[in-house]
C-alpha positions in Angstrom: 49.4 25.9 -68.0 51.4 23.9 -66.0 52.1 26.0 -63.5 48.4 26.9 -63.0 47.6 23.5 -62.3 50.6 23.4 -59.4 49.1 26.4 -57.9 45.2 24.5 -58.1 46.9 21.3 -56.2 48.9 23.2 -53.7 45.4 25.9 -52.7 43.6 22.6 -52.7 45.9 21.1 -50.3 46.5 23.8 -48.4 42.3 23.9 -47.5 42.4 20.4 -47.2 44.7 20.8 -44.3 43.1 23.8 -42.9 39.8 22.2 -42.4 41.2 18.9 -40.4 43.3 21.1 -38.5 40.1 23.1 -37.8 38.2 19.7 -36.8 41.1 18.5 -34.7 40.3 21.8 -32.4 36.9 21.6 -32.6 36.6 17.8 -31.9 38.8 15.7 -29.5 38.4 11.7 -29.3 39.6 9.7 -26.1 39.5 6.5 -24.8 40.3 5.4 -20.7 42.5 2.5 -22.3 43.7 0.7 -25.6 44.5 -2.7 -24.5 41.2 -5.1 -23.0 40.7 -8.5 -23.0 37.9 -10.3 -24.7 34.6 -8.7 -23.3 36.1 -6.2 -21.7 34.4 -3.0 -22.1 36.1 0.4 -23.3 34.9 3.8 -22.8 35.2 6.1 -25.6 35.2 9.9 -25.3 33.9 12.7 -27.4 34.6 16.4 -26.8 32.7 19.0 -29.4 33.9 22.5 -28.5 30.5 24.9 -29.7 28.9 28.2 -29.2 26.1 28.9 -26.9 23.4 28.3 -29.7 24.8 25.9 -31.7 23.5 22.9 -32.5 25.2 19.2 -32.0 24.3 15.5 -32.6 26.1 12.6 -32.0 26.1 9.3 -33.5 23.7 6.5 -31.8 24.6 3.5 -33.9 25.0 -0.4 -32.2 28.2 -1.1 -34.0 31.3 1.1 -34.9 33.4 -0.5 -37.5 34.1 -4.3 -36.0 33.5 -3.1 -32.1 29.9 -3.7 -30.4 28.4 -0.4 -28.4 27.3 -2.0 -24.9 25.8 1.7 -23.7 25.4 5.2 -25.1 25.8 7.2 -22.1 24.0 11.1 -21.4 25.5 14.0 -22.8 27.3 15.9 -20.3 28.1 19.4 -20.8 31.2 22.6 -19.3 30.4 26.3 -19.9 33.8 27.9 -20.7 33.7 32.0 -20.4 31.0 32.5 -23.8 31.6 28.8 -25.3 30.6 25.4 -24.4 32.0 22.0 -24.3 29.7 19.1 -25.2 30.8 15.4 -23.7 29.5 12.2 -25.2 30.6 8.7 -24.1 30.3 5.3 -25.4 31.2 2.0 -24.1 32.3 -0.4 -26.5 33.9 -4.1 -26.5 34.7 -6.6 -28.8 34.2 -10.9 -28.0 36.9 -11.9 -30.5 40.8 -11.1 -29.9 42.8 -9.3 -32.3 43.3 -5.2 -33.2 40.5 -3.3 -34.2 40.0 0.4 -35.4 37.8 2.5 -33.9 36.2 4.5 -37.3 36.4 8.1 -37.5 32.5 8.9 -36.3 30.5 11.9 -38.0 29.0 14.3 -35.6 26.6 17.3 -37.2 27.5 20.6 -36.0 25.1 23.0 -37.2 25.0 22.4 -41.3 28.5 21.4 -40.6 29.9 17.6 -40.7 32.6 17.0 -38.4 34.6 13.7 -38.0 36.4 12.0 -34.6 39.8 11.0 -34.6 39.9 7.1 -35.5 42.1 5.1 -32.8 43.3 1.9 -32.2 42.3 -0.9 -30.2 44.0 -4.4 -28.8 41.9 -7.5 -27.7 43.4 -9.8 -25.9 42.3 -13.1 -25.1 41.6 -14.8 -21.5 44.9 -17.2 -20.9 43.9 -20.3 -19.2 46.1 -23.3 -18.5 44.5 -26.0 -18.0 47.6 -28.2 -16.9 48.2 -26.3 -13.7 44.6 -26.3 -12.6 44.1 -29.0 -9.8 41.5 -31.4 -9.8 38.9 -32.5 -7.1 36.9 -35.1 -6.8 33.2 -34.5 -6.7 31.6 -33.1 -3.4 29.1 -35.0 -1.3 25.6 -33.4 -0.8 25.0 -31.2 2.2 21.8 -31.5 4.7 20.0 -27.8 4.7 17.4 -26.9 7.4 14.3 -26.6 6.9 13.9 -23.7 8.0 10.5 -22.9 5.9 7.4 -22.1 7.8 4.4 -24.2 8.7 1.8 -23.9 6.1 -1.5 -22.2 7.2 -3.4 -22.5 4.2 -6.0 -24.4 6.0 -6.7 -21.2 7.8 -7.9 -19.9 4.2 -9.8 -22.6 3.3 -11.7 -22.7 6.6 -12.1 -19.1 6.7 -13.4 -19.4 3.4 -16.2 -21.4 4.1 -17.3 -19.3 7.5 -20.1 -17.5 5.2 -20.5 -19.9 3.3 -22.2 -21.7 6.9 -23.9 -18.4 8.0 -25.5 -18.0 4.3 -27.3 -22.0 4.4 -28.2 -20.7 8.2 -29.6 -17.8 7.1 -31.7 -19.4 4.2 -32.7 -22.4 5.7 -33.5 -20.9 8.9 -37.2 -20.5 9.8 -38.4 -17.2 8.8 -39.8 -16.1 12.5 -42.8 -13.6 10.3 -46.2 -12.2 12.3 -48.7 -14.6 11.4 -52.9 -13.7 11.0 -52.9 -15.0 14.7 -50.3 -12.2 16.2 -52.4 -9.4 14.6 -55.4 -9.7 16.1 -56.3 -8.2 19.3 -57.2 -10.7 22.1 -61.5 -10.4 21.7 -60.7 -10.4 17.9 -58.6 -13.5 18.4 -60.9 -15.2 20.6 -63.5 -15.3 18.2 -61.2 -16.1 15.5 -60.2 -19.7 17.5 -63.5 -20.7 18.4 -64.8 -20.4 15.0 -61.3 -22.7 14.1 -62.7 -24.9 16.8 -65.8 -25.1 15.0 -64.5 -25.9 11.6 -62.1 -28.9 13.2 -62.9 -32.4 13.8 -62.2 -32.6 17.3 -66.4 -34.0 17.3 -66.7 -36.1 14.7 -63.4 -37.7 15.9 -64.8 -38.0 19.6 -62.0 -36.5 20.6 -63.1 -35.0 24.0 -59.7 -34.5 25.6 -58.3 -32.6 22.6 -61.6 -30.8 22.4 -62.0 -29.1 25.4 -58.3 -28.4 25.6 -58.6 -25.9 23.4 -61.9 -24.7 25.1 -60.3 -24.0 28.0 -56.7 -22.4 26.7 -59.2 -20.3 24.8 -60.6 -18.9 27.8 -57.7 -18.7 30.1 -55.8 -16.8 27.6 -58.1 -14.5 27.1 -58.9 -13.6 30.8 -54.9 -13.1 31.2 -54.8 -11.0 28.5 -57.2 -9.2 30.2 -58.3 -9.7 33.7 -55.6 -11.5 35.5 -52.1 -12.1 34.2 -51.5 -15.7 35.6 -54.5 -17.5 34.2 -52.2 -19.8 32.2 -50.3 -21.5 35.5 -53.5 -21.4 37.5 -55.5 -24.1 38.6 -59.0 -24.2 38.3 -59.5 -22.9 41.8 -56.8 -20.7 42.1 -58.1 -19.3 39.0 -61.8 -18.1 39.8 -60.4 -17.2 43.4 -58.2 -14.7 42.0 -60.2 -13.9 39.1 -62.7 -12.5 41.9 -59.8 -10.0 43.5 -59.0 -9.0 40.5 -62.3 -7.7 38.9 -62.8 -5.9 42.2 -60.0 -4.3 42.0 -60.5 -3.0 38.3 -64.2 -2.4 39.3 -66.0 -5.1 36.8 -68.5 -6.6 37.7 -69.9 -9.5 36.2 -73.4 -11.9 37.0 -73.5 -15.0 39.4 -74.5 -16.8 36.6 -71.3 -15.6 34.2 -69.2 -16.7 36.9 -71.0 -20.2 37.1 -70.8 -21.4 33.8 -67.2 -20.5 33.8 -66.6 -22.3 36.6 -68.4 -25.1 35.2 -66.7 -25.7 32.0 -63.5 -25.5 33.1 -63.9 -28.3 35.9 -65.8 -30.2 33.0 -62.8 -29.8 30.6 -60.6 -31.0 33.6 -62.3 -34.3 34.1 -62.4 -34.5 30.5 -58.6 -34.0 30.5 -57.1 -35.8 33.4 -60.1 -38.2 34.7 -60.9 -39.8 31.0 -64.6 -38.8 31.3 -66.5 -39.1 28.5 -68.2 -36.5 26.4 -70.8 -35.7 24.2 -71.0 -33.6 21.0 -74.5 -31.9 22.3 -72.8 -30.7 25.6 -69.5 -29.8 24.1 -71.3 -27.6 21.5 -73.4 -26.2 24.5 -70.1 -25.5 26.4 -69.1 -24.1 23.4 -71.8 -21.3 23.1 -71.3 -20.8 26.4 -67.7 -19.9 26.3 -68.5 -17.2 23.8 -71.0 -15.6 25.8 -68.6 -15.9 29.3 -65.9 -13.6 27.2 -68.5 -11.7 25.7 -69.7 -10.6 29.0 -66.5 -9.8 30.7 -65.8 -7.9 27.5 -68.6 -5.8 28.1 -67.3 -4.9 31.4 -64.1 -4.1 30.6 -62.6 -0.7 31.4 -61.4 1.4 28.9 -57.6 1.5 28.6 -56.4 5.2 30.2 -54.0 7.3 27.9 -51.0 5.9 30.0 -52.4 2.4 29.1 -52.9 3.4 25.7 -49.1 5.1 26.1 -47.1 2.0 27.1 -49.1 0.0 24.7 -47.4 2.3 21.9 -44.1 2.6 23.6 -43.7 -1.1 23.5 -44.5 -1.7 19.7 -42.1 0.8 19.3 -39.3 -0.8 21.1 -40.0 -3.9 19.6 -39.7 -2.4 16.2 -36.6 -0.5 16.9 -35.1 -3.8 18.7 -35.9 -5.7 15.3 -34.7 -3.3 13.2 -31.2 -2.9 15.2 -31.1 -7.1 14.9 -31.4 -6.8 11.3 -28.0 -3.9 11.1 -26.4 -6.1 13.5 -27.1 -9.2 11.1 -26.2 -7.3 8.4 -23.3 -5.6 9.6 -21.5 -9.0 11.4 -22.0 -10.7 7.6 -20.3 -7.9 6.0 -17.7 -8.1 8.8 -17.4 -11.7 8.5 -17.4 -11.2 4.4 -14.8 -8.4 4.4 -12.2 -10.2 6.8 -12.4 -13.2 4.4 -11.7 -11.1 1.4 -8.8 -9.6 3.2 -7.6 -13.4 4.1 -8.2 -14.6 1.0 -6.2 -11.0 -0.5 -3.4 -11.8 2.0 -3.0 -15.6 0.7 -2.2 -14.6 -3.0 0.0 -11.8 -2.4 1.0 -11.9 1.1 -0.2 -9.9 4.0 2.7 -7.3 3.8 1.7 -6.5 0.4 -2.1 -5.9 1.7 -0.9 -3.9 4.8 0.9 -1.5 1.8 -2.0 -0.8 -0.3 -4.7 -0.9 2.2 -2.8 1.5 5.1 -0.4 3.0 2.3 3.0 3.1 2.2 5.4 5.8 1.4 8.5 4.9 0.8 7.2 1.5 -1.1 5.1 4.2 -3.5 8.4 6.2 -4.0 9.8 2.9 -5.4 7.6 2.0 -7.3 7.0 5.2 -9.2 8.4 6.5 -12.3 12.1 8.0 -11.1 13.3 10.8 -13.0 17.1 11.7 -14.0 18.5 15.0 -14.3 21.6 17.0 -13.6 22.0 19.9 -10.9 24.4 23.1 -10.4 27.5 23.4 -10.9 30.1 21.3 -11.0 27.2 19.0 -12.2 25.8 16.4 -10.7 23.9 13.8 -12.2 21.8 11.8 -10.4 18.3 9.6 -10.3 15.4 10.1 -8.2 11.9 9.8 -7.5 10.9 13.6 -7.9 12.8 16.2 -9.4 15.0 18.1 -6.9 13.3 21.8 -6.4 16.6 24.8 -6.1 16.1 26.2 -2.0 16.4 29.8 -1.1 18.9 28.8 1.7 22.0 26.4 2.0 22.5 24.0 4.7 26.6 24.3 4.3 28.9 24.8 7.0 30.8 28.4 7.6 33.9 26.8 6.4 33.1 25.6 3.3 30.9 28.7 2.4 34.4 31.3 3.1 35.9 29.2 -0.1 32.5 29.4 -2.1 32.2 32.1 -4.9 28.9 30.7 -5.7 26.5 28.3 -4.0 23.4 26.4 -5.4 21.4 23.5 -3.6 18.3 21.4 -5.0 16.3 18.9 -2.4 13.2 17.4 -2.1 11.2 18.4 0.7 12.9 18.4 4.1 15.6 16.5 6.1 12.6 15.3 8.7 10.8 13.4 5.8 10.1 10.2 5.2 13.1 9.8 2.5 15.3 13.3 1.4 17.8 14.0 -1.3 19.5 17.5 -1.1 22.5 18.5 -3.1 24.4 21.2 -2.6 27.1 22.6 -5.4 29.9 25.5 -5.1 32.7 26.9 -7.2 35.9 27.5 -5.7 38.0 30.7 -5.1 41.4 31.2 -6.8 42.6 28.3 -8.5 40.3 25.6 -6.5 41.8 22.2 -5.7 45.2 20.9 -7.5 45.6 17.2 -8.9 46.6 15.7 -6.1 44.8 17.3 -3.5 42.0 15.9 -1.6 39.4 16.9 1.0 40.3 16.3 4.9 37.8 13.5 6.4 38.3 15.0 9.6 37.2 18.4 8.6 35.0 17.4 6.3 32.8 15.5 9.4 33.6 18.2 11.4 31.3 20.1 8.9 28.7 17.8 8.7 28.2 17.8 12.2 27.8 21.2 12.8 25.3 21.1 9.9 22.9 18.3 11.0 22.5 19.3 14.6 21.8 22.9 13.2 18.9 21.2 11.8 17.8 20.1 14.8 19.4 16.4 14.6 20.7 14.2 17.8 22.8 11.6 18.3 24.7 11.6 15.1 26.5 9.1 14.7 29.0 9.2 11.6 31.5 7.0 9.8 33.4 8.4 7.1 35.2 7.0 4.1 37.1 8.2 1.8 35.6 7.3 -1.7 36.3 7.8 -5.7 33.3 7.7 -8.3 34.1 8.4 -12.2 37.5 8.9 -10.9 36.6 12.3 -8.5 37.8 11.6 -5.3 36.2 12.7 -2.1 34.8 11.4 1.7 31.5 9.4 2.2 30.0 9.8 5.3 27.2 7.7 6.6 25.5 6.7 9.8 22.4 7.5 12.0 20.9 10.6 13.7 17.8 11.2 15.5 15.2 13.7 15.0 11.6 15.0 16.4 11.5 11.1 17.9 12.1 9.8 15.3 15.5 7.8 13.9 16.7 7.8 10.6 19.8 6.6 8.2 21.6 8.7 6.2 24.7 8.7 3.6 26.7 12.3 2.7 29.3 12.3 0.0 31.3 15.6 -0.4 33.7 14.9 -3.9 36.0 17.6 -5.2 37.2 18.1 -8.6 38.7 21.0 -10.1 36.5 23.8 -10.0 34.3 23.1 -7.1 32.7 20.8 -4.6 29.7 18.4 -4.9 27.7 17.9 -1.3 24.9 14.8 -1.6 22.4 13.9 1.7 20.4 10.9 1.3 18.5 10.0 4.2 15.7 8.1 4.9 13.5 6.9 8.1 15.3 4.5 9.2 13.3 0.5 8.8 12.2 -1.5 11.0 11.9 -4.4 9.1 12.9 -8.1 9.8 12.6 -9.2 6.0 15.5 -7.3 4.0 13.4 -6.9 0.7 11.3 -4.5 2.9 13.8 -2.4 4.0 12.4 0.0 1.6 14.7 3.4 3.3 17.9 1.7 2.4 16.9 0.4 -0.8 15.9 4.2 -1.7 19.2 4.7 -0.1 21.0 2.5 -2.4 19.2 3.2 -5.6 20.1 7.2 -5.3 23.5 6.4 -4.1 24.1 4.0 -7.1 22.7 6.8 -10.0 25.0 9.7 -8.8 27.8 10.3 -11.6 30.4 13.4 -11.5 32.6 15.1 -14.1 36.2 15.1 -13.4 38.2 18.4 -14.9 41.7 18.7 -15.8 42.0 22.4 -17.4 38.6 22.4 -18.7 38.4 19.0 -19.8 37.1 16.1 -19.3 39.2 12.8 -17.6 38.2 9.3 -17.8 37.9 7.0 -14.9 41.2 5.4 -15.0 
């Protein structure tokens, strides 16, 4: 019996061990370093070796054991022949000092549970001696310039109230509308003042002067409606001299007596007017009658208006229509100019005139900000990187002869083309043979060399370059940035060529290059920046993954 049980123990042992061993190759934990100080943060590492179709979760959790998780980075992932290796990173700290256990975290394989390694971690605190700190008295205050701009808000407010003046114009203007009087033609309107002469109390009044006034502008405007065009100005002599000539020239004829009695009222009505001779309401009601029958006979005489009478007549009204109807777009058109430009001023005020030269004439690269940017990763080695639209694989590869001899495989992603506005393009290629070694490191000289020959095959000019050599998530490579020219046109760029151990990572970012005075407008370089900042790259050391040390 005994010995049954020692077999149990030892089977159950021996499984026990079996399966952590098994974990232990099928989970590795890492961390960049063990010893921080307070607030520091620490990247931890964890590698799950898996099939092609198997399925692996993580742990998101905000705490592990006593440590705080700052970030949960992306899952990053190496194919390996028919496997894969998953990578998942944390960043963790801790704000108190002491040493503190990472806990063995559960990751779901499958229907499997698998289980990190647990490691340790030393917190240090901040040492500050306050004894060997100098002192210094307290500085005195500094005069700034002003160097804020005159306020034109004024300009608004006065702006403002332009339509406000044209609208009380407008409404308390005098409507200039066609009264009764305007309608009638000149016999019709004759008739139509006399009998208003009648109706009045020019007579009862006595008033003489007033009286025949009216008489007589009755009469004269009628005959240069008519007869002779400068009645009006004319004196009473001048008036039925002329007024002779020009009824013989139009052929009307009218009687001795007509012409008479027309010449005697209107020397009446001018002693009335400017001699102060009296009147009487007998005569003036005589001269009155008389009037009417004087324009009734040289009505009857009248010619008939020809066709091109009749023509010009209909012609004018026309003109006069179509010049009152082109007033009233012009009116209407200057008061929705006048409207529209204090909108815009007003628009300008609250959110600044640059901000209404974007929306109103557009902008592109401002709209590429402000859009939604998308993250994703692209060929192989990967490269991870943010961006306003998702980078779309090309058909051809802008990579020079040198670096394509050493390529096995080649795949490049951009959006759009090198001449646009603002363009991403990355290009990524394995290596032949063995690829670069730990220490090596890509040439700057050859490396510009390159780039070079690549941009002016594109067409660019006057390239100017600067390179650098660079390390991101500890892959080193060359940065290369600078200006070229293209179609007219000059733009900014930045190229990063990093290798790692099984390949080489090419990024262009370029954008038009701004022309801008105020730096937060510089909207190229901040698209610049913002790609250049989001670009991560895994580093491989036999298949695995380093941290940035």
């Amino acid at each position: 019996m005994i010995k049954k049980l020692v077999y149990i123990l030892f089977l159950l042992c021996v499984a026990i061990t079996t399966a952590q061993t098994q974990d232990k190759t099928e989970v590795s934990t890492t961390v960049d370093r063990d010893l921080i100080k307070i607030g520091e943060e620490v990247k931890l590492g964890i590698s799950v070796d898996a099939d092609l179709g198997d399925l692996i979760i993580f742990p998101e959790q905000q705490t592990m054991g006593a440590l705080e998780v700052l970030q949960s980075y992306p899952v990053d992932s190496l194919r390996i022949a028919d496997k894969i290796r998953l990578f998942k990173q944390y960043g963790v700290t801790q704000f108190d000092s002491g040493d503190y256990w990472v806990p063995r975290l559960e990751i779901l394989k499958n229907d499997r549970r698998l289980k990190s390694d647990s490691i340790l971690i030393s917190v240090r605190e901040v040492e500050v001696d306050t004894t060997k700190q100098g002192m210094f008295p307290i500085k005195g205050y500094v005069d700034i310039e002003d160097k804020s701009t005159a306020s034109y808000g004024w300009m608004w407010w006065l702006l403002l109230l332009i339509p406000v003046i044209i609208a009380v114009v407008l409404l308390t203007r005098k409507r200039e509308e066609k009264t009764y009087e305007e309608t009638l033609q000149p016999y019709e309107w004759t008739k139509y003042r006399l009998k208003l002469l009648d109706e009045g109390s020019y007579l009862d009044n006595r008033q003489w002067k007033e009286y025949y006034t009216e008489l007589t502008y009755i009469i004269r405007r009628y005959i240069d409606s008519k007869v002779y065009g400068h009645t009006l100005e004319s004196t009473t002599g001048q008036l039925i001299k002329e007024l002779k000539i020009a009824m013989s020239e139009k052929g009307m004829h009218i009687t001795d007596k007509t012409q008479s009695r027309l010449e005697e009222i209107l020397q009446k009505a001018d002693l009335v007017k400017f001699a102060t001779a009296s009147g009487d309401a007998i005569s003036a009601k005589e001269d009155r009658q008389r009037t009417m029958e004087i324009i009734n006979n040289i009505h009857q005489v009248l010619p008939p208006p020809t066709e091109e009478e009749l023509m010009q007549d209909a012609r004018y009204r026309r003109k006069q229509e179509i010049k009152k109807r082109t007033r009233n777009i012009l009116i209407g058109v200057g008061i929705g100019i006048v409207a529209l430009a204090i909108a815009m001023g007003i628009w300008s005020y609250v959110i600044g005139f640059d901000n209404v030269k974007d929306k109103v004439f557009g902008n592109a690269q401002r709209d590429l900000i402000e859009q939604t940017w998308l993250t994703s990763d692209y060929g192989m080695p990967p490269v991870q990187l943010n961006s306003p639209d998702i980078l779309v694989r090309q058909d051809t590869t802008s990579l020079g002869d040198q670096f394509k001899l050493m390529s096995t495989s080649i795949d490049q992603f951009a959006t759009g083309d090198i001449s646009d506005d603002f363009y991403v393009g990355v290009i990524t290629f394995t290596l032949k043979g063995d690829g670069f070694k730990e220490d090596d490191q890509l040439p700057p000289a050859v490396v510009r060399d390159n780039m070079t020959k690549v941009l002016d095959g594109l067409g660019a000019t006057d390239i100017l370059m600067l390179e650098d050599e660079v390390e991101i998530n500890g892959v080193k490579g060359v940065s290369l940035d600078g200006t070229y020219k293209l179609d007219d046109k000059d733009y900014q760029y930045e190229i990063l060529m990093m290798a790692n151990k099984i390949g080489i990572d090419q990024i262009i970012i370029s954008n038009l290059k701004d022309d801008e005075e105020n730096r937060d407008r510089e909207y190229g370089r901040i698209l610049r920046e913002r790609v250049r900042s989001s670009i991560t790259f895994p580093s491989f050391d036999d298949g695995k993954k380093k941290e940035k040390e």
